[in-house]
N, C-alpha and C positions, 0 to 999 in steps of 0.2 A: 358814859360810853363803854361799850364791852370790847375787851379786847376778839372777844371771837367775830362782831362783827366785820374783823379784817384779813378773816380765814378767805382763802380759795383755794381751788383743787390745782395738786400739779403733780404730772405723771412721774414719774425717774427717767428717764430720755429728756425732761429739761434741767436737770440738775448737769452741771459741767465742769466738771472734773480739771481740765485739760487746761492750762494758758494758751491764749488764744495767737500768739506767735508760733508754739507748736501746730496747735490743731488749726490755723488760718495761714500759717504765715507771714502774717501782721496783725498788729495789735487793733487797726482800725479797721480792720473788716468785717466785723463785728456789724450785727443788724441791729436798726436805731427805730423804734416804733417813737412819733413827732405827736403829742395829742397839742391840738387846740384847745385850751381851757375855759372860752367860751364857747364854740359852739358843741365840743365832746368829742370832735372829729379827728379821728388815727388816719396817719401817715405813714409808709412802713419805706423805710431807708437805712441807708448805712452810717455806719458814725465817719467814715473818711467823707461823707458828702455834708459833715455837717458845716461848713462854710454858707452853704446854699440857705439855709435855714435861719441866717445869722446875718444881718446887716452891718456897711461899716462905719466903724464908729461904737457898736455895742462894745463891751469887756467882756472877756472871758477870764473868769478868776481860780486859779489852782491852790491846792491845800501841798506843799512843798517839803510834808511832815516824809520823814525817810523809815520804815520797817525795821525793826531789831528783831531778831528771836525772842516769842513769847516763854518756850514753855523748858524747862529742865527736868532731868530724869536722875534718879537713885535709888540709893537702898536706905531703908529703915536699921536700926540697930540689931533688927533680929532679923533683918534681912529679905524682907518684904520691899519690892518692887513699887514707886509712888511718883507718880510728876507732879512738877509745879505750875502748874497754869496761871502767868502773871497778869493781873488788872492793873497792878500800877505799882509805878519806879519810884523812891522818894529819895527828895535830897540826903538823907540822913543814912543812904547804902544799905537801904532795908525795902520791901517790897511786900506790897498783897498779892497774893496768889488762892487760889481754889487747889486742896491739894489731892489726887485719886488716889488709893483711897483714905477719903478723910479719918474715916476708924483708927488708923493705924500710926495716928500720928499726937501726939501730946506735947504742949508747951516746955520748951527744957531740952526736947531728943535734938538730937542733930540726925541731918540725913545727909549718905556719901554721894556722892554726884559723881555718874558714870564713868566722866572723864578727868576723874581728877577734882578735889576743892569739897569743902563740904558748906554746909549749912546749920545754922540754930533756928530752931521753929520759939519765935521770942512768944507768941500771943495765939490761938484759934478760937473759933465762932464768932467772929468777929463779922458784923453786918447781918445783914437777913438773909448771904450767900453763905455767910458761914466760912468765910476766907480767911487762912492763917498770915500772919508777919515772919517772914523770916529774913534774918542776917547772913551772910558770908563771914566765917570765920579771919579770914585771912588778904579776899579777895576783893574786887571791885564787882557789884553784882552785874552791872551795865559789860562790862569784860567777859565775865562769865556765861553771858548771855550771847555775847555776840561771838566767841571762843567755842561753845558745846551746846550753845539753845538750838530747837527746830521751831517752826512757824507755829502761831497758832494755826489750823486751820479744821475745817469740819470734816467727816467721817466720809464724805462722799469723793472727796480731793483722791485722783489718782499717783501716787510718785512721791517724791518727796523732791520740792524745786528749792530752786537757788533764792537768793536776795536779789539777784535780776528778773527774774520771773516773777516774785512778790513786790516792787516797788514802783512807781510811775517814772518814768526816766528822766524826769524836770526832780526829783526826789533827792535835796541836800539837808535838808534839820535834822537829825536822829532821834528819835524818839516815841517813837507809835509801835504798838505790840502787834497791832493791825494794818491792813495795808487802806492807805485814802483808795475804794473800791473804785470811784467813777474814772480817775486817773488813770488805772490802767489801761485806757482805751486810747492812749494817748501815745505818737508816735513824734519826734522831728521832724517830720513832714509831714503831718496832719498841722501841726501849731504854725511851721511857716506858710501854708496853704491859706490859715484864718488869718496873718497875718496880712499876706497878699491882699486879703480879700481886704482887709483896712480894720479886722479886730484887735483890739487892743488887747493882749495878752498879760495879767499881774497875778503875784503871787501873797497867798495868806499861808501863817503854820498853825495847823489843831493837830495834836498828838493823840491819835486816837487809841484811847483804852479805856476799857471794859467794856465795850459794845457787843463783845460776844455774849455778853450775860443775858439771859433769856429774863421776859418780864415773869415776874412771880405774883403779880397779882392779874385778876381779872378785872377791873376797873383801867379805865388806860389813865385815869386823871392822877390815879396813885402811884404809879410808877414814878420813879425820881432815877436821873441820871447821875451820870460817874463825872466829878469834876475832871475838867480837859484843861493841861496849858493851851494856851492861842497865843498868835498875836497877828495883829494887821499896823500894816506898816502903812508911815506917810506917805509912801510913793502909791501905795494900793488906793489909800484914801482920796488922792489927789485926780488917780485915772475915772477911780467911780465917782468923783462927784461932776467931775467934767462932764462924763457921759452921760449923767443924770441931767445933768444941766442943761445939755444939747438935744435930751426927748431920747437917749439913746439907752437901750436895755443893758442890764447886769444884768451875766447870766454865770452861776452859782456850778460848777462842778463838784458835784459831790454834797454829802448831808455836811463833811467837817466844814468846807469852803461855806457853804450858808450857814450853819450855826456860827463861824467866828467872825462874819460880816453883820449877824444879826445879835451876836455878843457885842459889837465894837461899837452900838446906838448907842448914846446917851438919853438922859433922863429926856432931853429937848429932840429927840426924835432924828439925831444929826449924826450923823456917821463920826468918828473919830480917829487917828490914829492908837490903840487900844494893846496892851499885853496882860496877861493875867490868867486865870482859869474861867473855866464857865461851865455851868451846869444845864444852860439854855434848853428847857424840853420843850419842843414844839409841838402843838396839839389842834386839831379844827377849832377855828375862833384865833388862831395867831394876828395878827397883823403886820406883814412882813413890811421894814423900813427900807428896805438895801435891794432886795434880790427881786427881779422882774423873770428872770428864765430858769428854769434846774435842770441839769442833765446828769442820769445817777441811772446806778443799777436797777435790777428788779432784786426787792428782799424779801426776808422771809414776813410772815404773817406776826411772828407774835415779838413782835423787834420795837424800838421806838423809830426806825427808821422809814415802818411803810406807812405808822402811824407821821412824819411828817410829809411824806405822798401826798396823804389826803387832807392835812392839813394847806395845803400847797396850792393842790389840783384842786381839791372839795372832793368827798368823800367820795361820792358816783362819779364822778370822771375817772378817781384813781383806781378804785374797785372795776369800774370798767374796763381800764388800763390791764389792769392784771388779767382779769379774766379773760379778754380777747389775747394780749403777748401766750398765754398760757394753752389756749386752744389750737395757736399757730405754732407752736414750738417753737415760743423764744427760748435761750437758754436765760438760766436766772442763775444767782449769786455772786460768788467774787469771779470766775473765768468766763462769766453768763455776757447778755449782750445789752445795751440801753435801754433806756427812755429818755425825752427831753419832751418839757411840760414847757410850753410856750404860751 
């Protein structure tokens, strides 16, 4: 399978800048297009109505992983201008990063950091991204990050926002350089609303990093993913199997919330209480154990994330999804508006 057949066309008027408390006034105002996965058939609603859509007794499960600042800024020895664009934190107070621009940078240099604290570049060209390792001389990099990092975020983002505007406000583990996207749609009073309604509410953690890395190949089977801590706890395990057991749907917020529920299978097909990493790529032909419902953003084309869409939905539901949210002027990406594949 190629990855271009998961191109679609999208104007600039739906790229979205804006957090949708600024630009809505709440987070759940946000337009929810509802596909039926068997008959193909779109729904066009809101995410605050999504109760309506949801029976009680299903789970609704949240990824609890909390936003750090990805990226850090300096200068080179001869005084060249370079950010760190981090994919991943390691116990050992050293980190992968993508560094701009890479030319200017050699194993050995240190680079001064804006605000203070420097850096040793221990290793680069490292992966098929070509990402260097670098250490904090003095510092805790996790501090340094959260002390003078800014968000990762893409070229189209207006402003520069806070850590409440980047995190889902159920958001207590630290650790993701990314924000869990479908989360942000998510208010205290949308969650006691599901509640009301008699959904059962639980929580998983995936620490979302490297997902900003664009596929580099054209084959979608050769893409390999960035391993992610997880973990799904006994109380989560215990809600979805109940519900399972009662004919009632799990439904999956977000791609992290489904991949650490469909990391947490065992070899016997049985859910587990489960911690660890996982590289889980999901691709058409998956065969999902855990997840009956998804509700998650619209992404881009060339991501592993539209490719599990359609592995979800099946290929022409999701492509359809796309194409129609796209012709209406959904907004799409992280401030964009839903889908829920039922």
């Amino acid at each position: 399978m190629n990855i271009e057949e998961f191109r679609y066309t999208l104007a600039p008027e739906n790229l979205e800048g804006t957090p949708r408390e600024i630009r809505l006034g709440r987070r759940d105002l946000s337009r929810l297009l509802v596909v039926d996965r068997t008959s193909g058939a779109l729904t066009h609603s809101t995410v605050f109505d999504l109760p309506k859509w949801l029976a009680p007794g299903d789970v609704l499960v949240l990824n609890n992983s909390k936003r750090i600042p990805g990226v850090l800024k300096g200068f080179t020895a001869v005084g060249g201008q370079v950010e760190l664009r981090f994919v991943d934190l390691d116990s050992d107070n050293t980190g992968l990063c993508r560094i701009f621009p890479m030319h200017d940078v050699r194993p050995g240099e240190r680079i001064e950091l804006r605000r203070g604290g420097s850096v040793e570049v221990l290793a680069t060209e490292l992966t098929k991204y070509k990402l260097a390792r670098v250490r904090p001389e003095n510092d805790s990099l996790r501090e340094l990050l959260k002390s003078q990092g800014i968000p990762i975020l893409g070229f189209f983002y207006e402003g520069i926002w806070t850590a409440e505007h980047l995190n889902p406000y159920f958001a207590t583990e630290e650790g993701s350089v990314e924000s869990p996207l479908a989360g942000l749609h998510f208010t205290p009073e949308l969650v006691e609303s599901l509640k009301q309604h008699g959904v059962h509410v639980c929580f998983v953690t995936l620490h979302s990093v490297g997902s900003w890395l664009p596929f580099l190949e054209s084959k979608v089977e050769e893409h390999e993913m960035w391993a992610e801590s997880f973990c799904v706890p006994k109380e989560t395990v215990n809600v979805v199997l109940n519900a399972r057991k009662h004919g009632n749907k799990v439904v999956a917020c977000g791609s992290t919330s489904l991949r650490a529920l469909e990391s947490a299978v065992g070899d016997d097909g049985q859910l587990t209480a489960t911690s660890g990493r996982s590289k889980l790529y999901i691709t058409p032909g998956y065969k999902f154990h855990v997840v009956d419902a998804y509700f998650t953003n619209f992404h881009q084309y060339q991501n592993s994330l539209i490719v599990l869409d359609a592995a979800f939905a099946g290929m022409e539901n999701a492509m359809h999804t796309y194409r129609e949210a796209s012709s209406l002027h959904y907004s799409f990406y992280e401030f964009g508006d839903a889908v829920l594949y039922l």
